[in-house]
C-alpha positions as CSV (number, residue, x, y, z in Angstrom):
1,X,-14.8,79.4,315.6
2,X,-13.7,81.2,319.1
3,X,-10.2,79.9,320.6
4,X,-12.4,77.6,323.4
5,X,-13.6,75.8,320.0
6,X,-10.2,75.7,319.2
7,X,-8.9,74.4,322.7
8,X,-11.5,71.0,322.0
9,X,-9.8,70.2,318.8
10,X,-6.7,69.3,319.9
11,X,-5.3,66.4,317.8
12,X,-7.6,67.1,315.1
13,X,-7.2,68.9,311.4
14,X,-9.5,72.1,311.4
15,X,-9.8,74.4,308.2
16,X,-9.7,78.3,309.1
17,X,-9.5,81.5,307.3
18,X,-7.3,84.2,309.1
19,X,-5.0,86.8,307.9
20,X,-1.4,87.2,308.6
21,X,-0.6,89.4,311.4
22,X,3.3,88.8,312.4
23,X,5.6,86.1,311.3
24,X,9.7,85.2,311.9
25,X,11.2,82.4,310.7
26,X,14.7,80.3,311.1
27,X,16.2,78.1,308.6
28,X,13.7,74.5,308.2
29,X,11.0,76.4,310.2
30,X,8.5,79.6,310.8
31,X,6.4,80.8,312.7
32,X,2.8,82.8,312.1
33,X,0.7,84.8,314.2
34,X,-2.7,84.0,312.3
35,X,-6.1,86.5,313.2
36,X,-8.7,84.3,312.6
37,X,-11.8,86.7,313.6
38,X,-12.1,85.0,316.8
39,X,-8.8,85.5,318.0
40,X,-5.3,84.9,317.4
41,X,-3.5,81.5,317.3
42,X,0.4,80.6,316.5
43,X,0.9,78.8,313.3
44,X,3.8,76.8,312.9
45,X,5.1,75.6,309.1
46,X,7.7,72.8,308.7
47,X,9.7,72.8,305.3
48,X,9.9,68.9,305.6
49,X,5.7,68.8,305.7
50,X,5.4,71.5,302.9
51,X,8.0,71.2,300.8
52,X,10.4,73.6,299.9
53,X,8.1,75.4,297.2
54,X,5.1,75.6,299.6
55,X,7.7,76.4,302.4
56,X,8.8,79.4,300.6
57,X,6.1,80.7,299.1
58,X,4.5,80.6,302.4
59,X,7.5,82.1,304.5
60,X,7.2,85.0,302.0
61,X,3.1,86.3,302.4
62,X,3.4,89.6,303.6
63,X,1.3,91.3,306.9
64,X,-2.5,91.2,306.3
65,X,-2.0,88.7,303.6
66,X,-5.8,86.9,303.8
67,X,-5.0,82.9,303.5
68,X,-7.1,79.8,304.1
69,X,-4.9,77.3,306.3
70,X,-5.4,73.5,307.2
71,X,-3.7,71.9,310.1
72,X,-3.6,70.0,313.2
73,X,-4.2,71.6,316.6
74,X,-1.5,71.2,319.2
75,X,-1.3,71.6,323.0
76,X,1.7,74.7,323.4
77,X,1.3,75.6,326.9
78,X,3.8,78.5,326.7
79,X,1.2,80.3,324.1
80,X,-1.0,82.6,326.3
81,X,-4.3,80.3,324.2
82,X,-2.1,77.5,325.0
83,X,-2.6,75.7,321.8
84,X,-0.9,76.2,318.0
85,X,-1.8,75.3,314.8
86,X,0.8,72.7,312.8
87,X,0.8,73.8,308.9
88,X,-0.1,71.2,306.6
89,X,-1.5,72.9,304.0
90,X,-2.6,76.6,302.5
91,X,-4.6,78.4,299.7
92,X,-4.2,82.2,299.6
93,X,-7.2,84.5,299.3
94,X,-5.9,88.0,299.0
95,X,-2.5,89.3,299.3
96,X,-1.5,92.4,300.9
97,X,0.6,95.1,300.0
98,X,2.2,97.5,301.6
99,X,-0.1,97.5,304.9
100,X,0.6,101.0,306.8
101,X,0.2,99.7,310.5
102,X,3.9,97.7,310.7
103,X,4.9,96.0,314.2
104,X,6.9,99.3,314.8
105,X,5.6,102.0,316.9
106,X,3.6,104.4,315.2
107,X,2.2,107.9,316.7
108,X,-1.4,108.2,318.0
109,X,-2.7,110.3,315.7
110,X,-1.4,108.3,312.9
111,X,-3.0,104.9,314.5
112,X,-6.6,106.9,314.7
113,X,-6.3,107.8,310.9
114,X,-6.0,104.6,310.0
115,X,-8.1,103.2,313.3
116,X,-10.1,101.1,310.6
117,X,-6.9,99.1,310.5
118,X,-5.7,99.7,313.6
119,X,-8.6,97.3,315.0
120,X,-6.9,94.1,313.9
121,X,-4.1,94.9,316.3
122,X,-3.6,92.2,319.2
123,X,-4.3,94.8,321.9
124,X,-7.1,96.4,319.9
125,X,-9.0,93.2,319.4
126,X,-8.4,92.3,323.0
127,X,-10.1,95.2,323.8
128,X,-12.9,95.7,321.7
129,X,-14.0,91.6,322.5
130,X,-13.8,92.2,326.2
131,X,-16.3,95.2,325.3
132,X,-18.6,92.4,323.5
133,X,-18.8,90.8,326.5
134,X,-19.0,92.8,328.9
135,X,-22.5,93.8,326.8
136,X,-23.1,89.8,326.4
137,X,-22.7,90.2,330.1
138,X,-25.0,93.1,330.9
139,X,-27.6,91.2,328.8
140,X,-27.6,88.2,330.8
141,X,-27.6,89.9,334.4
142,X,-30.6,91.9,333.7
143,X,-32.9,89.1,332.3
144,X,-31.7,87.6,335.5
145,X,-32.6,90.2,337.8
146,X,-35.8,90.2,335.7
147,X,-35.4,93.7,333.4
148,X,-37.0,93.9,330.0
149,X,-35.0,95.5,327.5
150,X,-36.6,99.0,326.4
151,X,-35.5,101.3,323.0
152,X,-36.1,105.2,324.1
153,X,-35.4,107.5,320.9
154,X,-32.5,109.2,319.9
155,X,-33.9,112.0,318.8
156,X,-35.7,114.0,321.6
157,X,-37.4,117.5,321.9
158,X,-35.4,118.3,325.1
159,X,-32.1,117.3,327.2
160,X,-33.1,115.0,330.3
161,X,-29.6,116.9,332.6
162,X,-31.4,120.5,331.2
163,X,-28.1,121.5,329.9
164,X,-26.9,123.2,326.6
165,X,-24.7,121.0,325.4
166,X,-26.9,119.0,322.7
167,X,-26.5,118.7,319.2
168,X,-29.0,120.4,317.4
169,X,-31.2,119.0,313.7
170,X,-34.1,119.6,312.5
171,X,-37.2,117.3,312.5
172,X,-39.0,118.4,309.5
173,X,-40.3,122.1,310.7
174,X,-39.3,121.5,314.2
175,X,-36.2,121.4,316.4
176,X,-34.9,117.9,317.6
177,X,-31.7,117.2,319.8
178,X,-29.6,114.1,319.5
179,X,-30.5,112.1,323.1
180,X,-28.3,112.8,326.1
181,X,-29.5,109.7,328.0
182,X,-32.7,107.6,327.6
183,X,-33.5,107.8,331.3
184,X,-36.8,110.0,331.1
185,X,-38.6,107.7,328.3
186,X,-37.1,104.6,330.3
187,X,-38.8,105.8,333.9
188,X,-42.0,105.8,331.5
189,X,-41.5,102.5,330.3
190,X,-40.5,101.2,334.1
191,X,-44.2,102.5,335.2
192,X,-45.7,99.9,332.7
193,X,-42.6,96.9,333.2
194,X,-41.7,97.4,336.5
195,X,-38.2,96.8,335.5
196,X,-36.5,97.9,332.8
197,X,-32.8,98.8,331.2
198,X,-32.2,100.5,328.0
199,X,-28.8,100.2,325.4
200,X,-27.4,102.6,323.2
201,X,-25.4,105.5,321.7
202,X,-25.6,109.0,323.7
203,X,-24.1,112.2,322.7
204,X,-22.9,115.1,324.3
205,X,-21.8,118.4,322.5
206,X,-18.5,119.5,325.0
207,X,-15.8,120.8,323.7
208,X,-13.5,118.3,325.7
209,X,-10.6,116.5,324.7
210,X,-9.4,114.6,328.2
211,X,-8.6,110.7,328.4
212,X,-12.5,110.3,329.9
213,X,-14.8,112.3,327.2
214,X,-16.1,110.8,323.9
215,X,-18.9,112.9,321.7
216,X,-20.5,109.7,321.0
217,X,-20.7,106.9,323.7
218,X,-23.2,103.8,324.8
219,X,-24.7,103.7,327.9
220,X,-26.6,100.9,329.8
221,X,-29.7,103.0,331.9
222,X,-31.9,100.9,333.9
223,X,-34.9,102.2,335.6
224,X,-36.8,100.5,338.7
225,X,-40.2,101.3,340.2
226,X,-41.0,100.7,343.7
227,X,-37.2,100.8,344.2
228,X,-35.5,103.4,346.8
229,X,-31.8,105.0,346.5
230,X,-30.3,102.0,348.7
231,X,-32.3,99.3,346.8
232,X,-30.6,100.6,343.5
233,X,-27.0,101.1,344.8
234,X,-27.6,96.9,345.9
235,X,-28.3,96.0,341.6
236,X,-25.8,98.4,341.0
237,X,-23.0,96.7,343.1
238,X,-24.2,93.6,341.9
239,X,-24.2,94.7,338.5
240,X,-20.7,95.8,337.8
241,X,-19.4,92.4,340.5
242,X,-21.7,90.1,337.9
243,X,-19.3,91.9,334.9
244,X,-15.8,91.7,336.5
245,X,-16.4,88.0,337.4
246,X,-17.8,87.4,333.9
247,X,-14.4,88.6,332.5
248,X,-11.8,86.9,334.7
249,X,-13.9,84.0,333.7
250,X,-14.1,84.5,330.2
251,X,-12.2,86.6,328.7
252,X,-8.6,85.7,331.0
253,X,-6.4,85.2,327.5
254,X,-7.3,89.0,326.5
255,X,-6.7,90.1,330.2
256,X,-3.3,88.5,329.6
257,X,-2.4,89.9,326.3
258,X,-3.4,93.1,327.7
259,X,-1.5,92.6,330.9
260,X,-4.1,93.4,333.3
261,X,-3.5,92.9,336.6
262,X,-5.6,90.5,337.3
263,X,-5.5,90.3,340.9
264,X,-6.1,94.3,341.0
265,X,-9.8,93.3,339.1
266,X,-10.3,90.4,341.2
267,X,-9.5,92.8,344.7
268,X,-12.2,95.2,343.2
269,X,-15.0,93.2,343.7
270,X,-17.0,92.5,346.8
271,X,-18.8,94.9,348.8
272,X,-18.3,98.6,347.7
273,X,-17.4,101.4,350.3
274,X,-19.5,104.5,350.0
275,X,-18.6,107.8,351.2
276,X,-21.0,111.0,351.4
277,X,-20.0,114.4,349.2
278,X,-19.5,116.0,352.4
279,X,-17.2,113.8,353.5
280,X,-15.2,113.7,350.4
281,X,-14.7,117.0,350.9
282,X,-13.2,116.8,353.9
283,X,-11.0,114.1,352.8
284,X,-9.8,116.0,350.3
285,X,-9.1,119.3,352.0
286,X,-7.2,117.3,354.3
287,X,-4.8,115.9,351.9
288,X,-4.0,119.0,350.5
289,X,-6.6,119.5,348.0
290,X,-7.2,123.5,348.5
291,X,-9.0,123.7,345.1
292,X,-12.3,122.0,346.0
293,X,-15.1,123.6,348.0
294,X,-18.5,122.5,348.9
295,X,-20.6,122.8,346.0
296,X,-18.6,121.8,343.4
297,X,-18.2,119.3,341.1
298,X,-15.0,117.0,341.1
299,X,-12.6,117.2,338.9
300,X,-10.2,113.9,337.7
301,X,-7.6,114.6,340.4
302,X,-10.0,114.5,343.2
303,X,-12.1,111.2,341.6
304,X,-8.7,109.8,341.6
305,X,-7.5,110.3,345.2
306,X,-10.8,109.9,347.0
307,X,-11.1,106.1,344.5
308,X,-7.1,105.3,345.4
309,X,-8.0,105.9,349.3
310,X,-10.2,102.7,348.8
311,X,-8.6,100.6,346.0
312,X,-12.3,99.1,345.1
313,X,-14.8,100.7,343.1
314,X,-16.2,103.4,345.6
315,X,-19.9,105.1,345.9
316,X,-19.6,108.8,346.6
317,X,-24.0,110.1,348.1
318,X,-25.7,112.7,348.8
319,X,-24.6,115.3,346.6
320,X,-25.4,118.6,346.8
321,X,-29.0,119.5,345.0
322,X,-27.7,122.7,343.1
323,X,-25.0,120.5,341.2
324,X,-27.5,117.8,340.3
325,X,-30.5,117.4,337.7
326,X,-33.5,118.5,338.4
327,X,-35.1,114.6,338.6
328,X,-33.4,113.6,341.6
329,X,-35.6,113.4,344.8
330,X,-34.0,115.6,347.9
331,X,-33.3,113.1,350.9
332,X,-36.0,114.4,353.7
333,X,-33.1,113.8,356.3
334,X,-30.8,115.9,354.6
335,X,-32.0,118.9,353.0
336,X,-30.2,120.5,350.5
337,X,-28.5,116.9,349.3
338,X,-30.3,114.5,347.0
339,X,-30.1,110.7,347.3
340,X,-28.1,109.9,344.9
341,X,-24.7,108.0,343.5
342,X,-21.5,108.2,341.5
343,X,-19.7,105.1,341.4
344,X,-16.0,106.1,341.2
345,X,-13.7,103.0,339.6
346,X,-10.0,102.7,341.1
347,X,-6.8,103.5,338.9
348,X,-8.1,107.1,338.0
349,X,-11.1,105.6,335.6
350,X,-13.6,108.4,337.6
351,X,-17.2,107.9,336.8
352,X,-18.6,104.9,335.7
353,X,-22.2,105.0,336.8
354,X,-24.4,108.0,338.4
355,X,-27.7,107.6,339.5
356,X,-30.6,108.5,341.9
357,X,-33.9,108.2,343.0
358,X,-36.2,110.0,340.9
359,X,-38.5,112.6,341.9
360,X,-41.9,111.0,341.9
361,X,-43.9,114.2,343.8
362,X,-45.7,115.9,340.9
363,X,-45.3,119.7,342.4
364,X,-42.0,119.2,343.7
365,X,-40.8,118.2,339.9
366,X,-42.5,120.8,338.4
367,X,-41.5,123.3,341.0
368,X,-37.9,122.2,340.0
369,X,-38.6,122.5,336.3
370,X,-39.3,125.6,336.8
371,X,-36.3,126.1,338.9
372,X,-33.6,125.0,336.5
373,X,-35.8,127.3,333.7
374,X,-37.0,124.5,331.3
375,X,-39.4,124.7,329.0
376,X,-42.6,122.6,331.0
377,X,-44.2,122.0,327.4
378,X,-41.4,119.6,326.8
379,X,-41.8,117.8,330.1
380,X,-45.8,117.6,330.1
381,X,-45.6,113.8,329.4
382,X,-43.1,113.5,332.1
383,X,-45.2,115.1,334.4
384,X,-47.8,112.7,333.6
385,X,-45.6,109.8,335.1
386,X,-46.6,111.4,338.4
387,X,-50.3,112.5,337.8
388,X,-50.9,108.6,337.0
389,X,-49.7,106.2,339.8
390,X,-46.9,107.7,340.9
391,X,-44.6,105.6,343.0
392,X,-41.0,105.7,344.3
393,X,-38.0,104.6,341.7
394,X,-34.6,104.7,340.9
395,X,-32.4,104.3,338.3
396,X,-28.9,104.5,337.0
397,X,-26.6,105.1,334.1
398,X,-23.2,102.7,333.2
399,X,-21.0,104.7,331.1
400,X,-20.3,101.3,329.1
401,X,-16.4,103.1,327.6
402,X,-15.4,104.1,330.7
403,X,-16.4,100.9,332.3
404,X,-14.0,99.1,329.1
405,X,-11.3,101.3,329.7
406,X,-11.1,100.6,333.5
407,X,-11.6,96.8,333.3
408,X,-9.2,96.3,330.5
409,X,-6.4,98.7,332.1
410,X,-6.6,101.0,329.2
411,X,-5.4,104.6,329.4
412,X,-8.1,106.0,326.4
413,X,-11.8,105.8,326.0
414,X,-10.7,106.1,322.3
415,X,-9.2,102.5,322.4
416,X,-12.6,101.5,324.0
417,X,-15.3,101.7,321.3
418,X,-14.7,100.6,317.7
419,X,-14.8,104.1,315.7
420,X,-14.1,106.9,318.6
421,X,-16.1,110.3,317.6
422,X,-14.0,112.8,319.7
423,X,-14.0,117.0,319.2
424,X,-11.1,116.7,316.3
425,X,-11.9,113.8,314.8
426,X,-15.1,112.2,312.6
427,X,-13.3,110.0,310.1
428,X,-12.6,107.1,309.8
């Protein structure tokens, strides 16, 4: 039962389970803050309506107690669910002792030991149920936009970005990699569906430890044939507008708790500005930024400056080839660049999407196989993609951590994802 149910019950007696999560009391009255899976709702117990025994014994269950609760629903407008649950009657389930994670503050590193607690927090839970939705949401758009969902593997014979940083198994008497992206299998499965999206965990081996960087994250990859670079950035503006307006409309108490500026989210939507690499560059060098040259990558100062100049979510094209995989198709106008995308988020999120049009010219891809010195046995099949009906497509990757962290204000990608793996840390 989610609050909404609750808000439609209002004068009635409901029967929930929840567990004790704060509570303060004064003299012939106290108050609980209940977690009842759902969300969290204000419990209010009279000593007149219990009795003193019941009172008591009630005013006494400590943090994380489990209890089973009947009562009436009440209108409280100056709750941020604006309704609270009036006590009649309780059984308990399970009581607590000593629970670790108290109402004072506590350290980070201490909250991530014990992050299989942690989770029940206010904020957590906040969090991690705007993250259910924002995938409820993603879901929905694409079977709009008419996508089929597709499953590529996890474990691949090679890295789709043709970098080292893959963790390495073995598959029986071979070697096997844990996937980097699904993208390559997906552009196979786009030539057969036309239009297709993917969902799931990625990994990446970097030794990094910054605010942005997880070793294990989810991405949402669609794929697109007969879709060009500017046809793609149009879904993917439409995409991440269909998931902030989703949230404001669903998910406004957990804004609240988090204390999300709400008008910021609402101001980021609309039409997104886009600004070439080139440009960027510029832009930077005249606000002072000496380190950057052209040809490199961006770092999270220069993401941040180039996305604060805007205020909205902001496309930065036409990167330089030599920085970018070896899929993406040069733009014929502009030598040297290829059409692609990253979509920079406001605030100082950086990345939340990258994508291109693929390369769909069969020598030019194997040319730049060759180039980035890959191992063409492991891209024969993708090869074949463009021996058998090759056409134009795009497609595009939606960090779906980074895209939580910036939507729900959050300074971590560790608070984003239910169990964070990060470089120090595998447990709990």
């Amino acid at each position: 039962m989610n609050i909404n149910n609750l808000k439609d019950k209002i004068g009635q007696s409901v029967t929930i389970g929840a567990w004790i999560a704060n509570k303060r009391s004064s003299g012939k009255i106290a108050f609980f803050q209940l977690r009842y899976g759902a969300g969290f709702i204000q419990a209010v117990a009279l000593k007149e309506s219990l009795g003193e025994e019941k009172f008591q014994e009630l005013k006494h269950l400590t943090q994380e107690t489990s209890i089973k609760v009947t009562g009436t629903i009440k209108e409280n407008q100056r709750e941020l669910s604006g309704i609270e649950l009036q006590i009649e009657s309780f059984e308990i389930v399970s009581i607590a002792t000593d629970y670790p994670i108290t109402p004072k503050e506590h350290g980070v590193e201490f909250l991530a030991d014990n992050r299989h607690l942690w989770i029940r927090s206010k904020k957590q839970h906040a969090i991690l149920s705007i993250r259910n939705q924002i995938i409820k949401s993603t879901y929905d758009f694409f079977e709009k936009e008419g996508f089929l969902k597709m499953d590529p593997p996890i474990l691949t014979s090679s890295s789709p970005e043709g970098t080292t940083e893959l963790f390495n198994t073995k598959y029986f008497d071979e070697e096997a990699y844990l996937s980097q992206s699904g993208q390559l299998y997906m552009e196979a499965c786009a030539m057969s569906f036309g239009k297709v999206f993917s969902f799931g965990p990625t990994f990446r081996a970097e030794k990094s430890k910054t605010r942005r960087h997880l070793i294990e994250f989810w991405m949402i990859e669609p794929e697109m044939a007969f879709c060009n670079h500017e046809e793609s950035l149009e879904i993917q503006e439409k995409y991440v507008n269909y998931l902030i307006n989703d949230i404001l409309l669903k998910n406004e108490t957990e804004l609240k708790i988090l204390e999300r500026d709400i008008e910021g989210l609402k101001s980021a939507t609309g039409t997104f500005p886009r600004i070439k690499y080139k440009d960027a560059i510029q832009l930077l060098k005249e606000n002072g930024f000496d380190d950057i040259e052209y040809g490199q990558d961006f770092g999270s100062p220069h993401e941040t400056f180039i996305a604060n100049s805007y205020n909205k979510p902001v496309f930065i094209t036409h990167w330089p080839k030599e920085i970018k995989p070896f899929y993406m198709k040069e733009d014929p106008e502009n030598p040297g660049t290829v059409l692609c995308a990253d979509l920079i988020a406001p605030e100082g999120y950086g990345e939340i999407i990258g994508g291109s049009q693929r390369e769909d010219n069969y020598d030019v891809l194997l040319e730049n196989i060759r180039a980035h010195d890959l191992n063409i046995d492991a891209y024969n099949w993708y090869l074949d993609l463009r021996k058998y009906g090759s056409v134009e497509h795009s497609g595009f990757g939606l960090g779906l951590e980074r895209t939580v962290a910036w939507i729900t204000g959050n300074g971590h990608v560790r608070e984003t994802i239910p169990f964070p793996r990060l470089l120090n840390r595998l447990l709990p």
